[in-house]
ROLO-153608 format. One record per residue (C-alpha): residue in one letter; x, y, z. Coordinates in steps of 0.001 Angstrom, whole numbers, padded with zeros to 6 digits, always signed. Layout:
ROLO-153608
aXYZ/...
***
This chain:
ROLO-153608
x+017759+061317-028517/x+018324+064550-029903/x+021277+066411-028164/x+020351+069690-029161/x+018281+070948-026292/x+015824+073099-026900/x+012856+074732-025282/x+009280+073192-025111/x+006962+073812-027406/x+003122+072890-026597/x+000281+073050-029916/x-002040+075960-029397/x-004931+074459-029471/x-004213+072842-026036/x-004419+074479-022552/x-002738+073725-019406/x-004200+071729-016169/x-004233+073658-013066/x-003650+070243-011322/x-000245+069105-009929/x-001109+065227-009432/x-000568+062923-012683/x-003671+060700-012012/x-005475+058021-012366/x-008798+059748-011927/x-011913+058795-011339/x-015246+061238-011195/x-017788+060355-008312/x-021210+060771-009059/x-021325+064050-007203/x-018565+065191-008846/x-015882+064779-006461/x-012836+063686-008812/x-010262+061177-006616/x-007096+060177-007268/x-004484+057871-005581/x-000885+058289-004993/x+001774+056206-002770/x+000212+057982+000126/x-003147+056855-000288/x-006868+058117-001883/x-007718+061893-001946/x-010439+063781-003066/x-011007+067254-004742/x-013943+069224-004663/x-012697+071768-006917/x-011754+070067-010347/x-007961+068830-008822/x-006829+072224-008087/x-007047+071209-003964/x-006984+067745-002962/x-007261+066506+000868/x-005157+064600+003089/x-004319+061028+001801/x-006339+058135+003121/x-004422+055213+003635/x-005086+051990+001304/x-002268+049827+000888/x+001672+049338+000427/x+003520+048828-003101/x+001731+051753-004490/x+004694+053954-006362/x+003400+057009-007410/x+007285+058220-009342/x+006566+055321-011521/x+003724+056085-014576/x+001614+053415-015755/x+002276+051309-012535/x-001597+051633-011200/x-005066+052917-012347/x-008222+053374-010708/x-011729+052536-012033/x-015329+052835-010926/x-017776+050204-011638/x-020981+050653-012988/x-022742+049398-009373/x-020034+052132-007724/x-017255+049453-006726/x-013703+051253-006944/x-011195+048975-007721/x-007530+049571-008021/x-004840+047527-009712/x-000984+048200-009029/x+002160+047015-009819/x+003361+046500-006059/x+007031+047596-005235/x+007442+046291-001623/x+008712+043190-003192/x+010537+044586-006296/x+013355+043166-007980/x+014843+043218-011250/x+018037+041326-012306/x+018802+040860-015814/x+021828+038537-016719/x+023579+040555-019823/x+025884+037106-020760/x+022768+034647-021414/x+020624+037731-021764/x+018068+036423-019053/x+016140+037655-016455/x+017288+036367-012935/x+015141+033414-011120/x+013993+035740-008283/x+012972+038560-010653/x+009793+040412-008619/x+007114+042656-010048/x+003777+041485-008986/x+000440+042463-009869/x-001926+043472-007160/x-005718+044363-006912/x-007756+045919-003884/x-011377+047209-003403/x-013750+049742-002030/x-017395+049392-001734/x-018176+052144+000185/x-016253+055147-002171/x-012967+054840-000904/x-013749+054551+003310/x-012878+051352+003599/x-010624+048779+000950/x-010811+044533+000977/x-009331+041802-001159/x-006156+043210-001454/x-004745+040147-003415/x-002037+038967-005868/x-003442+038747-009301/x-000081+038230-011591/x+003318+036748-009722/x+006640+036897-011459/x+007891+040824-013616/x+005627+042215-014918/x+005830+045954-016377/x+004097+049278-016869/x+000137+049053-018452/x-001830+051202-019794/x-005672+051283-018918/x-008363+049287-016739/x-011776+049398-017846/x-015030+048273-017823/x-017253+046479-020715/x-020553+047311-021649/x-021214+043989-020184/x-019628+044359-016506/x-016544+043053-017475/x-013437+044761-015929/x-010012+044078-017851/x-006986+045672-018126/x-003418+044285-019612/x-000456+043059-018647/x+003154+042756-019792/x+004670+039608-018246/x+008206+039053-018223/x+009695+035154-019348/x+012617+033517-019835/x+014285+031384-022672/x+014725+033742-024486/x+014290+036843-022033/x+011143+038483-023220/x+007964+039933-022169/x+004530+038709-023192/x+001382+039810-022882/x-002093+039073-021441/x-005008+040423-019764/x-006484+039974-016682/x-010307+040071-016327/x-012903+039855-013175/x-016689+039699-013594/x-017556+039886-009766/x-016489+043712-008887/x-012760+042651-009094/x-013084+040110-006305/x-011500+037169-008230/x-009508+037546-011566/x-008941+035331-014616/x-006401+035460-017390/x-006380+035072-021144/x-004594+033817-023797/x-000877+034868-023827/x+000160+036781-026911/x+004179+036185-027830/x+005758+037853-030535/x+008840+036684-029719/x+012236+038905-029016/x+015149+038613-027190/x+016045+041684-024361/x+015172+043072-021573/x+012529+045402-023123/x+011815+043079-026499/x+008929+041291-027078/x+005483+042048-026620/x+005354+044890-024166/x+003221+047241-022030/x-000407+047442-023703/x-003231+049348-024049/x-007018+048481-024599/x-010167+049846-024817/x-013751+048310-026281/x-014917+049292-029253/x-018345+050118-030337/x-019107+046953-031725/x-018438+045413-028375/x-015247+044142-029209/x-011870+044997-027467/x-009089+046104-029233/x-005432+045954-027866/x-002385+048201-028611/x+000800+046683-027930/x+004524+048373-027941/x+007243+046528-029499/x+010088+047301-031252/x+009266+046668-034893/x+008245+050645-035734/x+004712+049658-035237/x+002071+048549-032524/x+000533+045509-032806/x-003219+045131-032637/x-005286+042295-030856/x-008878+041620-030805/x-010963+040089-028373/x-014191+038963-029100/x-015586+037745-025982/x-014374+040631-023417/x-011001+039851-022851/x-010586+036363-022243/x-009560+035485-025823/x-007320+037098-028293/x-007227+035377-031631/x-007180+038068-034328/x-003225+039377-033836/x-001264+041414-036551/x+000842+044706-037434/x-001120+047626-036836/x-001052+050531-038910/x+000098+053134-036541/x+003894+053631-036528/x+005145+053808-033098/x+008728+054171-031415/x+009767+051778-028194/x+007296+053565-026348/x+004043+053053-025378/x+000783+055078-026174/x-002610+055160-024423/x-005595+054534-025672/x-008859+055597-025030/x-013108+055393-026062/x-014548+058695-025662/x-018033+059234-024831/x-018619+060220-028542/x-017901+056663-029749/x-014106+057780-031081/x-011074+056302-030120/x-008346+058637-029307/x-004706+057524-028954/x-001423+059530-027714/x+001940+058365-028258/x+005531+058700-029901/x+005874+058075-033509/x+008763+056230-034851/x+010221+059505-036578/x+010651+063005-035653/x+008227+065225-037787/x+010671+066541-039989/x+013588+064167-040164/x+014805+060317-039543/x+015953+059095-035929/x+018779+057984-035859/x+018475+054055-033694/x+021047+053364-031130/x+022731+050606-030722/x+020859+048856-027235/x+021813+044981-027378/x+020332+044010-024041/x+017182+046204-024701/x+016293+044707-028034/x+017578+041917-030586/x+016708+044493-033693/x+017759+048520-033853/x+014661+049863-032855/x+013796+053797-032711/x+013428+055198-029154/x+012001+058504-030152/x+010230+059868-027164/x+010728+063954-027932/x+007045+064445-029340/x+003679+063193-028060/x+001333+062899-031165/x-002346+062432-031058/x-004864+060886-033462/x-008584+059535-033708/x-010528+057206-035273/x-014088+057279-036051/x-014691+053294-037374/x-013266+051233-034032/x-009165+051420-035450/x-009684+050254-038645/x-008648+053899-039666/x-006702+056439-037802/x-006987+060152-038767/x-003095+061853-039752/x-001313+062307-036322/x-000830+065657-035409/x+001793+066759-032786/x+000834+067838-029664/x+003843+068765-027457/x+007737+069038-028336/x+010846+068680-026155/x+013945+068703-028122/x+016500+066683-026597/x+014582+065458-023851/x+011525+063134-023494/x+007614+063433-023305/x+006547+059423-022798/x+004389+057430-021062/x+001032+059499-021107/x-002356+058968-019553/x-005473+059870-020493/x-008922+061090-019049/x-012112+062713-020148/x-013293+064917-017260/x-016505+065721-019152/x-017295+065077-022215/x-015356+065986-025193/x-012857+067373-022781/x-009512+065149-022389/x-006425+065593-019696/x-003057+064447-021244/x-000191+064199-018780/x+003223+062734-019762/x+004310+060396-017098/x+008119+060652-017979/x+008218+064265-018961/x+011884+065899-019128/x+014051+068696-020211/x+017118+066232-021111/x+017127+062574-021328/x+015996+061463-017568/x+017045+064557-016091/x+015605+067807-015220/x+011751+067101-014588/x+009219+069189-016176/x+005719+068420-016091/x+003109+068647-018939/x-000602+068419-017825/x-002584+069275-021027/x-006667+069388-021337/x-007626+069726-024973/x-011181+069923-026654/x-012493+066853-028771/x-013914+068807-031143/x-011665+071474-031853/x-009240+069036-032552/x-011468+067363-035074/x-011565+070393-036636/x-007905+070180-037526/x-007971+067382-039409/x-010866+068519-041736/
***
């Protein structure tokens, strides 16, 4: 990263959140907007400005990690989390072989509510072995509810990726295809995804790696098949981005671009991260849109700025329509140090505008 610290700069056009919890949200249909943290389930009645005391709904649940859980609300009112649970977690990486340890532990969890939040069942293992940070959980037009997940293997030392999908509420869960791109590291491969359906139905897939680009899956049957795989056209760093249908039909997508705006990271040299020199840019979060389900992607424009330190990891919500939260989950003044947190809302439109 950039050494040269400098102070933050955040676009204009944005406006900042007078929340102080990082999400996931959901919106009730009275408008009460919930959120979870390792404490448990509160609710606000005032748009996340005041939240109330935590309700209790299961261990694992790390709220200092980003993209380790997310929240959704069926169509028939079911809330259903998935987490990443860290009671069990353990990570052990062999740099000689470059191999994860047998007893490496990051599971995949699910549990239920089908009375808003009171009460929560099924709390069950969905994915056993590593697995790392995702990004989304949604539901299909059809009742589906997917999300992704970046699985950690051995031989070589990789992750892979999948998705998980339930169509009873998220009472039992399937799995897909596996998607391997190959790699060799402890953050190579195929790694920590995004999805989101697409007009026509379809689901499209995001997927980090280190080859300056995401790749892009398709799923033609709601998740439990991917069989169209290739390069993307959206230049990304070893970071992931979130993606996300708005109510309008448009995709949006935040994330770090390979490349500064105005000049040429420079790669360092991470052997047990990565078998290629891959660009680990994380000091600007760019957003774009696309109006034709990904095939095109309007020009990225840059959002917020923190020279020598890091804006990564975001997540992404539309309170109403047309109006969407940004929050960085790593968000920091230098490197991993010095936290500073960037809660955005910005306007659908008016950012449209910019690019016309």
């Amino acid at each position: 990263m950039n050494e040269n610290l400098g102070e933050r700069w955040i676009h204009p056009i944005t406006k900042q959140l007078e929340i102080d919890k990082n999400g996931p949200f959901v919106v009730l249909k009275d408008g009460t907007l919930l959120t979870i943290d390792t404490e448990g389930i509160r609710k606000s009645i005032d748009g996340g400005k005041t939240w109330s005391e935590a309700k209790f709904i299961c261990e694992g649940i790390n709220s200092k990690e980003p993209a380790s859980y997310y929240l959704l609300q069926t169509s028939n009112n079911t809330l259903v989390l998935v987490y990443l649970n860290f009671k069990t977690y353990h990570f052990i990486w062999d740099e000689i072989n470059k191999e994860p340890g047998k007893d490496c532990k990051l599971e995949v969890w699910s549990v239920r509510s089908i009375d808003g939040g009171e009460n929560w069942i099924d709390n069950q293992k969905v994915v056993e072995g590593y697995n790392a940070n995702f990004f989304g959980f949604i539901q299909t037009s059809q009742g589906r509810i997917v999300f992704p997940v970046s699985h950690l293997v051995d031989s070589p030392g990789r992750f892979i990726v999948f998705s998980c999908y339930s169509d009873d509420e998220g009472k039992t869960w399937k799995r897909s295809n596996i998607i391997d791109l190959g790699g060799h590291g402890h953050h190579d491969g195929a790694t920590e995804p995004t999805l989101a359906e697409l007009n026509s139905g379809e689901i499209i897939m995001l997927i980090r790696t280190n080859l300056d680009y995401f790749w892009q899956a398709i799923s033609k049957d709601g998740g439990r098949y991917w069989r169209i795989i290739k390069p993307s056209t959206i230049d990304a760093s070893s970071s992931p981005g979130y993606l996300l249908r708005l109510r309008s039909g448009r995709l949006v997508l935040v994330w770090n671009r390979v490349n500064p705006e105005s000049e040429t990271y420079k790669r360092p040299y991470l052997p047990q991260h990565s078998e290629v020199l891959s660009s680990w840019f994380r000091e600007e979060l760019s957003i774009t849109f696309s109006e034709d389900d990904g095939r095109t992607w309007m020009k990225p424009i840059v959002i917020a700025r923190q020279p020598g330190g890091q804006l990564s990891y975001p997540y992404l919500f539309e309170k109403e329509p047309g109006e969407i939260w940004i929050i960085a989950g790593f968000s920091f003044k230098k490197r991993w140090e010095e936290p500073i947190p960037l809660r955005l809302k910005i306007y659908e439109e008016e950012l449209i505008k910019l690019h016309k």
